[in-house]
mmCIF file of the N, C-alpha and C atoms, coordinates in Angstrom:
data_MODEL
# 
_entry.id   MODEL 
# 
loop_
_atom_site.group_PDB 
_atom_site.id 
_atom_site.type_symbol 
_atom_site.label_atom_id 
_atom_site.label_alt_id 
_atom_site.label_comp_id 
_atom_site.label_asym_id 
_atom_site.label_entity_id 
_atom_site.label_seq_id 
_atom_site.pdbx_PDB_ins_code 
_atom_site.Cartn_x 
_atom_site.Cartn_y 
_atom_site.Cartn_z 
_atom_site.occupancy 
_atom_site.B_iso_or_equiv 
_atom_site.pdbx_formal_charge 
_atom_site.auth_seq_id 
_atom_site.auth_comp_id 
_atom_site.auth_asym_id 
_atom_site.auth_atom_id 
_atom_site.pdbx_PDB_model_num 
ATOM 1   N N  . UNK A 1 1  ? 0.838   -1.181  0.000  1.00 0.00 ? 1  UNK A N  1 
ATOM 2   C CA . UNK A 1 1  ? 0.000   0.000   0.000  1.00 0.00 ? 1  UNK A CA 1 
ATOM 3   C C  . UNK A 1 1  ? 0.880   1.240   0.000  1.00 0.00 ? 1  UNK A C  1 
ATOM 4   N N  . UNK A 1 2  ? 0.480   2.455   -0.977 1.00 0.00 ? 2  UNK A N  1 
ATOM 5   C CA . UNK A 1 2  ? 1.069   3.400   -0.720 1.00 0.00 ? 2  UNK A CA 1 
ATOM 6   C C  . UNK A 1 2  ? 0.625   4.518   0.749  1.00 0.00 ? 2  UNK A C  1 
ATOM 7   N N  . UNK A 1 3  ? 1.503   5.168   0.791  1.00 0.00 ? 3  UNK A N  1 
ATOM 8   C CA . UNK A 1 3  ? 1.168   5.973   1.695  1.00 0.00 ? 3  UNK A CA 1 
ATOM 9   C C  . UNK A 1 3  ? -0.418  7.241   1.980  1.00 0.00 ? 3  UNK A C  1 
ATOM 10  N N  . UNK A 1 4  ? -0.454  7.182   0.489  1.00 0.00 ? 4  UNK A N  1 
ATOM 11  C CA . UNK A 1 4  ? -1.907  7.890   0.578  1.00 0.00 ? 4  UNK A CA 1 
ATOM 12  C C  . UNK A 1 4  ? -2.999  6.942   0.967  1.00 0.00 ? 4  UNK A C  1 
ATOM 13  N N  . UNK A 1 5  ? -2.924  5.292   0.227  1.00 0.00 ? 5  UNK A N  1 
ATOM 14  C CA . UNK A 1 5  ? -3.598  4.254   1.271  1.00 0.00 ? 5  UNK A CA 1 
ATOM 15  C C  . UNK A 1 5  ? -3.148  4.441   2.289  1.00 0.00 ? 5  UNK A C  1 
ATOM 16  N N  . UNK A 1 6  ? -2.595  4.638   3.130  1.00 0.00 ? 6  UNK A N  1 
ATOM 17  C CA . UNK A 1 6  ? -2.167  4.246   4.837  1.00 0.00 ? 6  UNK A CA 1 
ATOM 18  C C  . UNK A 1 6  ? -2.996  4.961   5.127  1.00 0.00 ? 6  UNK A C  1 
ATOM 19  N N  . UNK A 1 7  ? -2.834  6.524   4.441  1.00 0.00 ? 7  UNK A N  1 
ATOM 20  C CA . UNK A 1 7  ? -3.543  7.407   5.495  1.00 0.00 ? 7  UNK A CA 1 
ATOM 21  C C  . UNK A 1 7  ? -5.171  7.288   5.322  1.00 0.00 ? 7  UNK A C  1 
ATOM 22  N N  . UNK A 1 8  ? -5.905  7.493   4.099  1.00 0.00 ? 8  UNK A N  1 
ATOM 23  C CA . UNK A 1 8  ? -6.974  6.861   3.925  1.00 0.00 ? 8  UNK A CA 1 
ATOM 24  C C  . UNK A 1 8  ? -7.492  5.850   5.117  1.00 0.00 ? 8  UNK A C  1 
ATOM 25  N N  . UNK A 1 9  ? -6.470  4.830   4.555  1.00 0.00 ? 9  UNK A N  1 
ATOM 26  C CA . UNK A 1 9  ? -6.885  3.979   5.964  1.00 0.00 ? 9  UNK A CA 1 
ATOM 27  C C  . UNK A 1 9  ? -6.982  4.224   7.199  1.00 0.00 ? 9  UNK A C  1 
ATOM 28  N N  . UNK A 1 10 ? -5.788  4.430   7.401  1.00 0.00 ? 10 UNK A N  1 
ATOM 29  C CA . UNK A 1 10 ? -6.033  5.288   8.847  1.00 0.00 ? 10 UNK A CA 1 
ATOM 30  C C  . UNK A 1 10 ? -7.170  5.899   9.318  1.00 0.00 ? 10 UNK A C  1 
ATOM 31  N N  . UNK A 1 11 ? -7.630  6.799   8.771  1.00 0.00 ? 11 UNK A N  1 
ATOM 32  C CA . UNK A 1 11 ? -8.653  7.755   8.529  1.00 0.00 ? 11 UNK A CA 1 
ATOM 33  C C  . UNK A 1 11 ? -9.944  6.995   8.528  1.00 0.00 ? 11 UNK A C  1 
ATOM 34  N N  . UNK A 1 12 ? -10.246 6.052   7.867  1.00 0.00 ? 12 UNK A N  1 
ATOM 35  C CA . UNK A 1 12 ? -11.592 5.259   7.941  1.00 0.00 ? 12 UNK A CA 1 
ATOM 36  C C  . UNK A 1 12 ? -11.122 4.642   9.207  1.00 0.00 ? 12 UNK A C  1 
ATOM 37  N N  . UNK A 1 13 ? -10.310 4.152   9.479  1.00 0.00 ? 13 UNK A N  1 
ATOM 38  C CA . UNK A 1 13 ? -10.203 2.591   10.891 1.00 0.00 ? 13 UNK A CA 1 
ATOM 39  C C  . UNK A 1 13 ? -10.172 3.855   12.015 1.00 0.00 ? 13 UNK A C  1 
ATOM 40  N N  . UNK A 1 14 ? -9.469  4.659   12.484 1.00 0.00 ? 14 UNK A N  1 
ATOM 41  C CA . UNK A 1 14 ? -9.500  5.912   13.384 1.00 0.00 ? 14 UNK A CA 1 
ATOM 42  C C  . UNK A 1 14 ? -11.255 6.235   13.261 1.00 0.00 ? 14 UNK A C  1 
ATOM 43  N N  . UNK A 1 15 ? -11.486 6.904   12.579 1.00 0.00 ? 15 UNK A N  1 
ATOM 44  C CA . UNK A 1 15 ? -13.001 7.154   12.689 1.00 0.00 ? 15 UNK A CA 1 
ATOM 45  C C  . UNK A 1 15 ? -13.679 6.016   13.283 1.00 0.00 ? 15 UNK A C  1 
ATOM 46  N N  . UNK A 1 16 ? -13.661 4.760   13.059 1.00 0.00 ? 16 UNK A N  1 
ATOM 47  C CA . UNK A 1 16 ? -14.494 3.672   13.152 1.00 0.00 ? 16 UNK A CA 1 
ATOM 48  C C  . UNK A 1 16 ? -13.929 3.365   14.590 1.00 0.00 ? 16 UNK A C  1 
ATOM 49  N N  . UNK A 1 17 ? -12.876 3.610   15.062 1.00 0.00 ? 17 UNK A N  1 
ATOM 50  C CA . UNK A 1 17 ? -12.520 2.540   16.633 1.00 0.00 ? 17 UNK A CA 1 
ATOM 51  C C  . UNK A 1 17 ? -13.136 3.972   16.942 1.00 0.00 ? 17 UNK A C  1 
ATOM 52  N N  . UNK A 1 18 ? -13.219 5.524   16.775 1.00 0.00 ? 18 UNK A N  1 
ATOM 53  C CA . UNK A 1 18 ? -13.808 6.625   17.954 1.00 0.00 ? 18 UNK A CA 1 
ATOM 54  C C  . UNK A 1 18 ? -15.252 6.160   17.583 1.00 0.00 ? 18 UNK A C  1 
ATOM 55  N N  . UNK A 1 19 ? -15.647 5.625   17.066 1.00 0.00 ? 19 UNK A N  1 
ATOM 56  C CA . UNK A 1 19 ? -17.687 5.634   17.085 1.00 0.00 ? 19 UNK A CA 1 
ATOM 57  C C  . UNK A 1 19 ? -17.690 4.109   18.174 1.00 0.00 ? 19 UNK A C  1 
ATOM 58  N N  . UNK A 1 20 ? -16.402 3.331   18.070 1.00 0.00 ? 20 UNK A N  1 
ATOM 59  C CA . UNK A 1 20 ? -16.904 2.122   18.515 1.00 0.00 ? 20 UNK A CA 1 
ATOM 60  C C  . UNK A 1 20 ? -16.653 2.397   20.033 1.00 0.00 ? 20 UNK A C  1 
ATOM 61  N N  . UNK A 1 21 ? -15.622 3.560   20.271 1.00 0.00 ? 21 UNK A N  1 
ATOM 62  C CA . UNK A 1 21 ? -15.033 3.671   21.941 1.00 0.00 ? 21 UNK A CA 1 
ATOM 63  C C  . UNK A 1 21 ? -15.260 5.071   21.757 1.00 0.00 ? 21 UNK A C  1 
ATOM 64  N N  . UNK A 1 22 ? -16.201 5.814   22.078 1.00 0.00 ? 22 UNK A N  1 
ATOM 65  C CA . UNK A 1 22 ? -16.788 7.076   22.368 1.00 0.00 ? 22 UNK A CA 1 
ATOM 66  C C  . UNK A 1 22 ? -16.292 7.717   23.302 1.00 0.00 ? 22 UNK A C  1 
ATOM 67  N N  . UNK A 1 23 ? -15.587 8.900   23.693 1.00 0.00 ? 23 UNK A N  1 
ATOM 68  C CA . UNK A 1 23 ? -15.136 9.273   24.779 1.00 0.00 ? 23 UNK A CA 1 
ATOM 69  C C  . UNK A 1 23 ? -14.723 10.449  24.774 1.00 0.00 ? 23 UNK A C  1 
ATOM 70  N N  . UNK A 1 24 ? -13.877 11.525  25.358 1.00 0.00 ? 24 UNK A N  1 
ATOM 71  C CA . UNK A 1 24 ? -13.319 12.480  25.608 1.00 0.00 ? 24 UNK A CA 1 
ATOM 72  C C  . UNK A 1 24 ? -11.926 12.598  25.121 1.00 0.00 ? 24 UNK A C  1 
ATOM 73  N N  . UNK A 1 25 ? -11.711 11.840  23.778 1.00 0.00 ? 25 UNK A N  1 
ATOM 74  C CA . UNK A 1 25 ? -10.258 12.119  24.064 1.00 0.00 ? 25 UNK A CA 1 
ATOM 75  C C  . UNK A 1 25 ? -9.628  13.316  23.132 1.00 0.00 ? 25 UNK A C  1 
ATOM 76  N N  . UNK A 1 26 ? -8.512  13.310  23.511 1.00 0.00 ? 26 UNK A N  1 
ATOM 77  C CA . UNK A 1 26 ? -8.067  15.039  23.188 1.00 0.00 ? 26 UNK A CA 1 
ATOM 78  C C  . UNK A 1 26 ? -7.574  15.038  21.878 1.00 0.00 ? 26 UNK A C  1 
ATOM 79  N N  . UNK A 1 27 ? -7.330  15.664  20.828 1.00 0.00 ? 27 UNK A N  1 
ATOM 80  C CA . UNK A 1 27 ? -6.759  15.876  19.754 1.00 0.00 ? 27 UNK A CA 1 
ATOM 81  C C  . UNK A 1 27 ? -7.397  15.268  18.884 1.00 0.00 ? 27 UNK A C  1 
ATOM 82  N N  . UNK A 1 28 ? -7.759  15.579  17.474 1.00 0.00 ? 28 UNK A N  1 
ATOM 83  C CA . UNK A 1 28 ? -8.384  16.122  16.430 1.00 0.00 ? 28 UNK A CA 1 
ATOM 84  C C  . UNK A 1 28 ? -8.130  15.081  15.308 1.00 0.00 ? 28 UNK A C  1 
ATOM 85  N N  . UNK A 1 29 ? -8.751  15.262  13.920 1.00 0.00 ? 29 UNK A N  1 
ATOM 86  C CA . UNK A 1 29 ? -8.810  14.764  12.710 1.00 0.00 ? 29 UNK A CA 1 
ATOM 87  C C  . UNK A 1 29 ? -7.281  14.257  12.658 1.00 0.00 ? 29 UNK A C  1 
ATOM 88  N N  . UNK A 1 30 ? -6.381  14.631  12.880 1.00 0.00 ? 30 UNK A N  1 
ATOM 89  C CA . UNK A 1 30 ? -4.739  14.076  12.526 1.00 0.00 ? 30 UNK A CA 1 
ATOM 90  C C  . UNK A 1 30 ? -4.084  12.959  13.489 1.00 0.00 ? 30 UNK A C  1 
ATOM 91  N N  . UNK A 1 31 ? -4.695  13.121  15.294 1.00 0.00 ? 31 UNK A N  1 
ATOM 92  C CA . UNK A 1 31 ? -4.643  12.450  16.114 1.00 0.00 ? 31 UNK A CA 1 
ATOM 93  C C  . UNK A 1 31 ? -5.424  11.010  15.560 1.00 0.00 ? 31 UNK A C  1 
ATOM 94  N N  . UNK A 1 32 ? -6.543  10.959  14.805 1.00 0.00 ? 32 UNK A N  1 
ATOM 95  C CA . UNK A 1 32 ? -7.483  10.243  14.529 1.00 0.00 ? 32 UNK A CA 1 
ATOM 96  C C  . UNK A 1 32 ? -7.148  9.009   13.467 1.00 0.00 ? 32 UNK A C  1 
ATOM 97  N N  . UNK A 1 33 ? -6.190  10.004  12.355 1.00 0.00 ? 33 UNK A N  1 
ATOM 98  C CA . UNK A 1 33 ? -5.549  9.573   11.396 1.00 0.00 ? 33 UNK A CA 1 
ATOM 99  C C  . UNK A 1 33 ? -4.182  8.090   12.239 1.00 0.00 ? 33 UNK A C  1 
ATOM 100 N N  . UNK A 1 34 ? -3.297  9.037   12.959 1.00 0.00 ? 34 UNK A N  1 
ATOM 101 C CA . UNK A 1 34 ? -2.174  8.438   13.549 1.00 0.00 ? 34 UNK A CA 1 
ATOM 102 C C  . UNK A 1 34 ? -2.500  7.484   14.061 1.00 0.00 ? 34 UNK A C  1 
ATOM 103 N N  . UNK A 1 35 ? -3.657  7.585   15.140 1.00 0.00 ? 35 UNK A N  1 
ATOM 104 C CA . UNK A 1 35 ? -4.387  6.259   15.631 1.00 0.00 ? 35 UNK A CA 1 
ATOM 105 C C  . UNK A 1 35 ? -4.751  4.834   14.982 1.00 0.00 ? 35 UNK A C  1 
ATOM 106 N N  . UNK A 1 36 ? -5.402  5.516   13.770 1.00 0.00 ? 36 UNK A N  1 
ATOM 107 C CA . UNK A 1 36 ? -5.904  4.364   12.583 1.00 0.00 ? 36 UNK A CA 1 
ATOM 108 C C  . UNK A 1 36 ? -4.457  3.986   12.268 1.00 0.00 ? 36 UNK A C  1 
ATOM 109 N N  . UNK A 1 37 ? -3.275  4.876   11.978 1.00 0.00 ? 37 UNK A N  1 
ATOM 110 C CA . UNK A 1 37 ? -2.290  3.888   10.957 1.00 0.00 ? 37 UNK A CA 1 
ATOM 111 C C  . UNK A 1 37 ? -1.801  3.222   11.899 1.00 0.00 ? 37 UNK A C  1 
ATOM 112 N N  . UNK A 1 38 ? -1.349  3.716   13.108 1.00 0.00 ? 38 UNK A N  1 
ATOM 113 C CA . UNK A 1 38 ? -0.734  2.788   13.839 1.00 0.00 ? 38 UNK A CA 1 
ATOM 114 C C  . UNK A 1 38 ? -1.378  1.848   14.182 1.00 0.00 ? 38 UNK A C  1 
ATOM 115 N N  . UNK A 1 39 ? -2.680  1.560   14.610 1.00 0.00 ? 39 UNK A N  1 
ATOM 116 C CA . UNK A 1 39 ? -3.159  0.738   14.986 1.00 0.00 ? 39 UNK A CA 1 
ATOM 117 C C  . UNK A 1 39 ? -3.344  -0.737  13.607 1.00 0.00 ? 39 UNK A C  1 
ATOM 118 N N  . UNK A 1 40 ? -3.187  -0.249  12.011 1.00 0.00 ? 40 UNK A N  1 
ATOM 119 C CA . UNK A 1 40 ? -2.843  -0.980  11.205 1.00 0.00 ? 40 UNK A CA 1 
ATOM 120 C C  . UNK A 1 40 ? -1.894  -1.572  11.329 1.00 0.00 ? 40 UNK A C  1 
ATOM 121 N N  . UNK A 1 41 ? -0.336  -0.865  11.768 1.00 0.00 ? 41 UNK A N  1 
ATOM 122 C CA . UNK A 1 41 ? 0.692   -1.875  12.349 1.00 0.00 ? 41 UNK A CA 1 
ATOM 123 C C  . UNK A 1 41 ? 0.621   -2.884  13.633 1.00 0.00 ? 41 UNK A C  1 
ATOM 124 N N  . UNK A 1 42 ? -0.118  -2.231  14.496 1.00 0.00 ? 42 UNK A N  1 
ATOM 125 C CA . UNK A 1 42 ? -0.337  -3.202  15.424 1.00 0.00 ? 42 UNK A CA 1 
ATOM 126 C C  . UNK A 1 42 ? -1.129  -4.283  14.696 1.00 0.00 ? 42 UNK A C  1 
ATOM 127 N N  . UNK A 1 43 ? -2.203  -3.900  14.568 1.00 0.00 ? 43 UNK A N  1 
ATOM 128 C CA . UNK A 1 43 ? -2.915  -4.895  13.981 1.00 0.00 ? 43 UNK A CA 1 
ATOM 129 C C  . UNK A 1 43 ? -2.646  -6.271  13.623 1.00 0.00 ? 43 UNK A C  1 
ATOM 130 N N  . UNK A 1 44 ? -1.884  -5.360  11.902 1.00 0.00 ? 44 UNK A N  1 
ATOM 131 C CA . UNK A 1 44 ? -1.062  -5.954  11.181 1.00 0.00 ? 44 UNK A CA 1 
ATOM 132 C C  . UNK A 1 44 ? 0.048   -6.986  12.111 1.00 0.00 ? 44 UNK A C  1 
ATOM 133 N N  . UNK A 1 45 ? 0.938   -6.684  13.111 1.00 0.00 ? 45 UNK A N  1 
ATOM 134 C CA . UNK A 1 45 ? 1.992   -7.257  13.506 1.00 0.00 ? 45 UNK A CA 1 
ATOM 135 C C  . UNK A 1 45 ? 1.261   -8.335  14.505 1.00 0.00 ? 45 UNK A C  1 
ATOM 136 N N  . UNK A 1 46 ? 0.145   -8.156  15.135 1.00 0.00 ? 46 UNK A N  1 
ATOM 137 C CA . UNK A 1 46 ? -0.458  -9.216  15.650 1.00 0.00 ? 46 UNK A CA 1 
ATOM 138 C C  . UNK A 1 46 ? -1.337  -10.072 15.271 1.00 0.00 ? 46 UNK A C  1 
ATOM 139 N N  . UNK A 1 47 ? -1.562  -9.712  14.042 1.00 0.00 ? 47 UNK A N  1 
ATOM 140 C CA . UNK A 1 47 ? -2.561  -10.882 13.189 1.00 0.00 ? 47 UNK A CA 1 
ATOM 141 C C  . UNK A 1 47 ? -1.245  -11.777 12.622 1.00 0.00 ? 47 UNK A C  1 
ATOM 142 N N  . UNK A 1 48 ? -0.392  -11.310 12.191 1.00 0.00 ? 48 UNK A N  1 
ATOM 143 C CA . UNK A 1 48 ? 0.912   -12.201 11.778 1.00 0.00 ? 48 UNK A CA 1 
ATOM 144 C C  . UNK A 1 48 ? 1.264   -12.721 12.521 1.00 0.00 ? 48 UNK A C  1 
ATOM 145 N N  . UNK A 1 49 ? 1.663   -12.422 13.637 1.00 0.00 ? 49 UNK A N  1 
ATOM 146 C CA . UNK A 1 49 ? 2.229   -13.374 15.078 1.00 0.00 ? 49 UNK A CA 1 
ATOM 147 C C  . UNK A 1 49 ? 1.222   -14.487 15.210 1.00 0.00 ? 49 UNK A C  1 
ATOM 148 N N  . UNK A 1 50 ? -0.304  -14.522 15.172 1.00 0.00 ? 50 UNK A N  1 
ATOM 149 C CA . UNK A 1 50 ? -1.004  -15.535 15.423 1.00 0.00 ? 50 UNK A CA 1 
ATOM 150 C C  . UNK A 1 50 ? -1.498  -15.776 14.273 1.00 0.00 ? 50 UNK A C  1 
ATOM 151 N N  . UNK A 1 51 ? -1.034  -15.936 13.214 1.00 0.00 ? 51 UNK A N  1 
ATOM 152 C CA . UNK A 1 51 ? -1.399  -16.436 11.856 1.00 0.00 ? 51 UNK A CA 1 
ATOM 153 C C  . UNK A 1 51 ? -2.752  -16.094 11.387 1.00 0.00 ? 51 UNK A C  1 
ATOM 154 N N  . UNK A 1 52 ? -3.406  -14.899 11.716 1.00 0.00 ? 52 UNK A N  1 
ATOM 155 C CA . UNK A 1 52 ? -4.277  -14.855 11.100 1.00 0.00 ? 52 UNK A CA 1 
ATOM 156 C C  . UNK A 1 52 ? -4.820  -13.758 9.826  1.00 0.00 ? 52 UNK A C  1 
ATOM 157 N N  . UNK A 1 53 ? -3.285  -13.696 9.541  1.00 0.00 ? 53 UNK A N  1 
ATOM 158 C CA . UNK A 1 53 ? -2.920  -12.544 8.452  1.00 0.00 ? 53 UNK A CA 1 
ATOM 159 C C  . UNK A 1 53 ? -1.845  -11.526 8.521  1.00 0.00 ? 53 UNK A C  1 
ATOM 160 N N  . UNK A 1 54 ? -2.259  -10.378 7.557  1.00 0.00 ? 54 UNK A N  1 
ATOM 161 C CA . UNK A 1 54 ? -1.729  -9.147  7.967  1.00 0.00 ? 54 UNK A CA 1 
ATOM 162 C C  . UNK A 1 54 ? -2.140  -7.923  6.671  1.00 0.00 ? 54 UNK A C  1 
ATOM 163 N N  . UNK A 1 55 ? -2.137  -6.932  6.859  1.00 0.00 ? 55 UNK A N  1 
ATOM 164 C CA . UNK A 1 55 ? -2.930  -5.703  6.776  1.00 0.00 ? 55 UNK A CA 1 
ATOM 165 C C  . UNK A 1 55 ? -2.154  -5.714  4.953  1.00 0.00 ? 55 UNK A C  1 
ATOM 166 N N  . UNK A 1 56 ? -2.834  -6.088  4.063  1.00 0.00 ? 56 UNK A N  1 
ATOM 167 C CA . UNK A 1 56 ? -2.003  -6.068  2.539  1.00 0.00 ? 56 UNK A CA 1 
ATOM 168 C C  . UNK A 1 56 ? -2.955  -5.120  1.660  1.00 0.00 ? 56 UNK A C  1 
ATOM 169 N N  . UNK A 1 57 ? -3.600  -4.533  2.282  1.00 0.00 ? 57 UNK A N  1 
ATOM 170 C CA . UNK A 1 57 ? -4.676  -3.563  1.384  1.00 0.00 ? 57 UNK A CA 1 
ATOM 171 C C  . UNK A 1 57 ? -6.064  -3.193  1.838  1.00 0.00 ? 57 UNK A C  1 
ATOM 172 N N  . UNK A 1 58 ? -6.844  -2.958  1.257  1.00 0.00 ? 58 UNK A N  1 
ATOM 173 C CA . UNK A 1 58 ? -8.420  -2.444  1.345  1.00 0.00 ? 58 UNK A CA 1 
ATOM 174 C C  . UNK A 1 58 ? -9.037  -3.417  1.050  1.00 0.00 ? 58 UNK A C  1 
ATOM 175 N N  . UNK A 1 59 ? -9.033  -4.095  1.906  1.00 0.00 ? 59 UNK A N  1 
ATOM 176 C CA . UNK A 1 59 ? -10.051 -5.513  2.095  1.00 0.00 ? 59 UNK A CA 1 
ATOM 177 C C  . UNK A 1 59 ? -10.881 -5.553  3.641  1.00 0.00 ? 59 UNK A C  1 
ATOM 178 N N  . UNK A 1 60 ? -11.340 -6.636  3.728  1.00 0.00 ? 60 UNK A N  1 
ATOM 179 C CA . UNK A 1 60 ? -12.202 -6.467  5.217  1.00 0.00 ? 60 UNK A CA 1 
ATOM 180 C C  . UNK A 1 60 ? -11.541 -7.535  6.125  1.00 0.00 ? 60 UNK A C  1 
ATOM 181 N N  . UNK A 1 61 ? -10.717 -8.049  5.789  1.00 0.00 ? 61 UNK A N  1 
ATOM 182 C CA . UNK A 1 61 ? -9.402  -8.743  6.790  1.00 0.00 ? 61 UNK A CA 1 
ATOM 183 C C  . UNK A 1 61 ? -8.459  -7.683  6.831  1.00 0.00 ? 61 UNK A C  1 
ATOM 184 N N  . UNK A 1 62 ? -7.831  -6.917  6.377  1.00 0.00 ? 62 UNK A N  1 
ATOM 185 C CA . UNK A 1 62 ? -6.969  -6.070  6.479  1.00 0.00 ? 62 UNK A CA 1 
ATOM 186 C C  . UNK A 1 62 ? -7.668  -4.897  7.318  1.00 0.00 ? 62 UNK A C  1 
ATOM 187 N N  . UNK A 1 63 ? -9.253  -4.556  7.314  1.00 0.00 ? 63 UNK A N  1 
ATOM 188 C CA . UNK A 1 63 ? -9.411  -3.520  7.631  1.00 0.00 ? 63 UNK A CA 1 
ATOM 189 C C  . UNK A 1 63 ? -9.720  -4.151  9.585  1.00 0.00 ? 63 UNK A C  1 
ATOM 190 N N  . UNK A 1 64 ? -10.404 -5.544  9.329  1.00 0.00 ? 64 UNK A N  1 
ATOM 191 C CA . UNK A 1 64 ? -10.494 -5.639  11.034 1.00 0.00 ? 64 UNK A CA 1 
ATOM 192 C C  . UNK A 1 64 ? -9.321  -5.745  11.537 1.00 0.00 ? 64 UNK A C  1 
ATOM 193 N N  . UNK A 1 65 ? -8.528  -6.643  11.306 1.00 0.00 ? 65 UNK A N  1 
ATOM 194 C CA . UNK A 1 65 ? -7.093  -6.570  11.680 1.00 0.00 ? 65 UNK A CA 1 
ATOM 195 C C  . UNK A 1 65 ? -6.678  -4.950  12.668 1.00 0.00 ? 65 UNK A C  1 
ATOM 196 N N  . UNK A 1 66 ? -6.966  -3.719  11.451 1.00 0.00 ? 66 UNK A N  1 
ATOM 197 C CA . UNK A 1 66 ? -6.179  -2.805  11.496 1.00 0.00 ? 66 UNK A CA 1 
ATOM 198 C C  . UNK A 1 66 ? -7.277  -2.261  12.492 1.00 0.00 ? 66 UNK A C  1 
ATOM 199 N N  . UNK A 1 67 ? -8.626  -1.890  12.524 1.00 0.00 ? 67 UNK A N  1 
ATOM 200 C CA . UNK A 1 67 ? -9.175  -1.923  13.719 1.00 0.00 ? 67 UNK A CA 1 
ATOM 201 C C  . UNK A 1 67 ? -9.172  -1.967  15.224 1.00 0.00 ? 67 UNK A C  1 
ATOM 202 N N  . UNK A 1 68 ? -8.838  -3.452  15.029 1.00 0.00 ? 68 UNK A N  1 
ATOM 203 C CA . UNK A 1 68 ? -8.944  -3.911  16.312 1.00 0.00 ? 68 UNK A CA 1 
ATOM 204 C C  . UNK A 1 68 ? -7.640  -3.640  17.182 1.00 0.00 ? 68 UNK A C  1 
ATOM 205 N N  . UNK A 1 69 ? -6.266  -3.040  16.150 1.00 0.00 ? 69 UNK A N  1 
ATOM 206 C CA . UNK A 1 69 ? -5.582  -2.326  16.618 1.00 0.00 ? 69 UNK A CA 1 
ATOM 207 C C  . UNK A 1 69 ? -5.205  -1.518  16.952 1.00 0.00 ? 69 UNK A C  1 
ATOM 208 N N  . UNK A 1 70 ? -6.273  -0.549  16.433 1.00 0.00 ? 70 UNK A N  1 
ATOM 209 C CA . UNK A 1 70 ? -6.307  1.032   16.650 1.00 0.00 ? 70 UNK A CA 1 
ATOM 210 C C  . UNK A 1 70 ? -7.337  0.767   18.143 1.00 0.00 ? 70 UNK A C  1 
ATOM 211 N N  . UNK A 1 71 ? -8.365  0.026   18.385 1.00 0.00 ? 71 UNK A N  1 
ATOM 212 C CA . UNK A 1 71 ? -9.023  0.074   19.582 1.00 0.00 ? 71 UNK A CA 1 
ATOM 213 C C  . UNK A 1 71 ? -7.612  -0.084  20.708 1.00 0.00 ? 71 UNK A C  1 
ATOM 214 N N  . UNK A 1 72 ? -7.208  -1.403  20.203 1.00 0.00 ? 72 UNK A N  1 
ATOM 215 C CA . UNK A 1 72 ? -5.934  -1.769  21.398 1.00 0.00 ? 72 UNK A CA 1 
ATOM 216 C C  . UNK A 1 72 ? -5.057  -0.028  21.833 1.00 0.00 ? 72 UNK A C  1 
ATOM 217 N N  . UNK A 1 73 ? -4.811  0.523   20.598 1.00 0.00 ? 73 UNK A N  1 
ATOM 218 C CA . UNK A 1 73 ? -4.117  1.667   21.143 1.00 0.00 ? 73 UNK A CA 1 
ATOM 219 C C  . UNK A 1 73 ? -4.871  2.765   21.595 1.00 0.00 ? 73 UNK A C  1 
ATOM 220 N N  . UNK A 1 74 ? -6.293  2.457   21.674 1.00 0.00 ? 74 UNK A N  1 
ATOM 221 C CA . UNK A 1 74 ? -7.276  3.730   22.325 1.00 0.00 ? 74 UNK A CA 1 
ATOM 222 C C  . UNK A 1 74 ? -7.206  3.357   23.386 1.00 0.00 ? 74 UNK A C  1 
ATOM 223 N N  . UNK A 1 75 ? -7.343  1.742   24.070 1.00 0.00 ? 75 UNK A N  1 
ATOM 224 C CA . UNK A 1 75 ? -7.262  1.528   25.601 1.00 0.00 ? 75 UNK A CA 1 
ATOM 225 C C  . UNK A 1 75 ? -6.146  1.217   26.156 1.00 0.00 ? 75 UNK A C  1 
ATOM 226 N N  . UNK A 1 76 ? -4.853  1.362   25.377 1.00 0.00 ? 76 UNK A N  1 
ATOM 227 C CA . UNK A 1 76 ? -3.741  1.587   26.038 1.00 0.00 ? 76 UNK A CA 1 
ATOM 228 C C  . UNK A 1 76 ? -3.447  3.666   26.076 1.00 0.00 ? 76 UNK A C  1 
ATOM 229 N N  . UNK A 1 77 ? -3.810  4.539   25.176 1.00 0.00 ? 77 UNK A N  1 
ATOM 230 C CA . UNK A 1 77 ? -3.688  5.121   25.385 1.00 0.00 ? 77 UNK A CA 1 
ATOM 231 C C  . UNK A 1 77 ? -4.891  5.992   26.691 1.00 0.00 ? 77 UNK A C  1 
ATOM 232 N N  . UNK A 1 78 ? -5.967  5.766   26.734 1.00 0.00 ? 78 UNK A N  1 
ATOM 233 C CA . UNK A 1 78 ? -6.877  5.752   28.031 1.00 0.00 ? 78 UNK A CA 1 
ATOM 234 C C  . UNK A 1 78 ? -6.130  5.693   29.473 1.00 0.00 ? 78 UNK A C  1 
ATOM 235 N N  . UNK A 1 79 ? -5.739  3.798   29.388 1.00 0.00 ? 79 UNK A N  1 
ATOM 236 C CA . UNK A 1 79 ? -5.463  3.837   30.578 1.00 0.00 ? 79 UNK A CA 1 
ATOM 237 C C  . UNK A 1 79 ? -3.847  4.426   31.116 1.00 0.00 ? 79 UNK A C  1 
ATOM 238 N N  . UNK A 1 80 ? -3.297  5.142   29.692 1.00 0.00 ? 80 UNK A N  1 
ATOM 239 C CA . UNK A 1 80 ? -1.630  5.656   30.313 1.00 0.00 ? 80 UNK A CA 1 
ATOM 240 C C  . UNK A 1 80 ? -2.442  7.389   30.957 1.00 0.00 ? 80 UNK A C  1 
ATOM 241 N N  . UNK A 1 81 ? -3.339  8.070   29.734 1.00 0.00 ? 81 UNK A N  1 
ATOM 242 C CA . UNK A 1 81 ? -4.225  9.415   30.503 1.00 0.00 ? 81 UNK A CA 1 
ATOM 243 C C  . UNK A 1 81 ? -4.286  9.394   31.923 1.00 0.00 ? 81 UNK A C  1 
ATOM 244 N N  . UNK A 1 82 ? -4.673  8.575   32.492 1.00 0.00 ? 82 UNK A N  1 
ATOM 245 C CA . UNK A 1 82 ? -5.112  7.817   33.435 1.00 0.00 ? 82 UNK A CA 1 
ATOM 246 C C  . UNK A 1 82 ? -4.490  8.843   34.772 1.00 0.00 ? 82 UNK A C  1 
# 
């Protein structure tokens, strides 16, 4: 994926983990973005560790993957606020 996919992505998976974990948190459309991509690497690096993939494009395995990693870094970043 190129980088304008990442951010795209980002951008849809960020939007989608803040509707799924609703809350107060601080910083804006770019915070939102960073969230989604990183959470694609997490994702990505833990669907590979347990064989159940990894993040290769705009598909709907690549996109839960990248999801469910951007949530992981909303409740690690929560409970560091803390």
């Amino acid at each position: 994926m190129g980088i304008l996919s990442w951010i795209i992505m980002g951008l849809i998976v960020g939007l989608v983990a803040k509707l799924i974990m609703p809350g107060r948190d601080p910083g804006g459309m770019i915070i939102t973005i960073l969230i989604g991509i990183a959470g694609a690497f997490v994702g990505g690096f833990i669907g590979s560790f347990l064989g159940l993939g990894s993040v290769t494009g705009f598909n709907i395995g690549s996109f839960l993957l990248a999801l469910g990693g951007a949530i992981i870094l909303l409740i690690l970043y929560r409970l560091m606020k803390r």
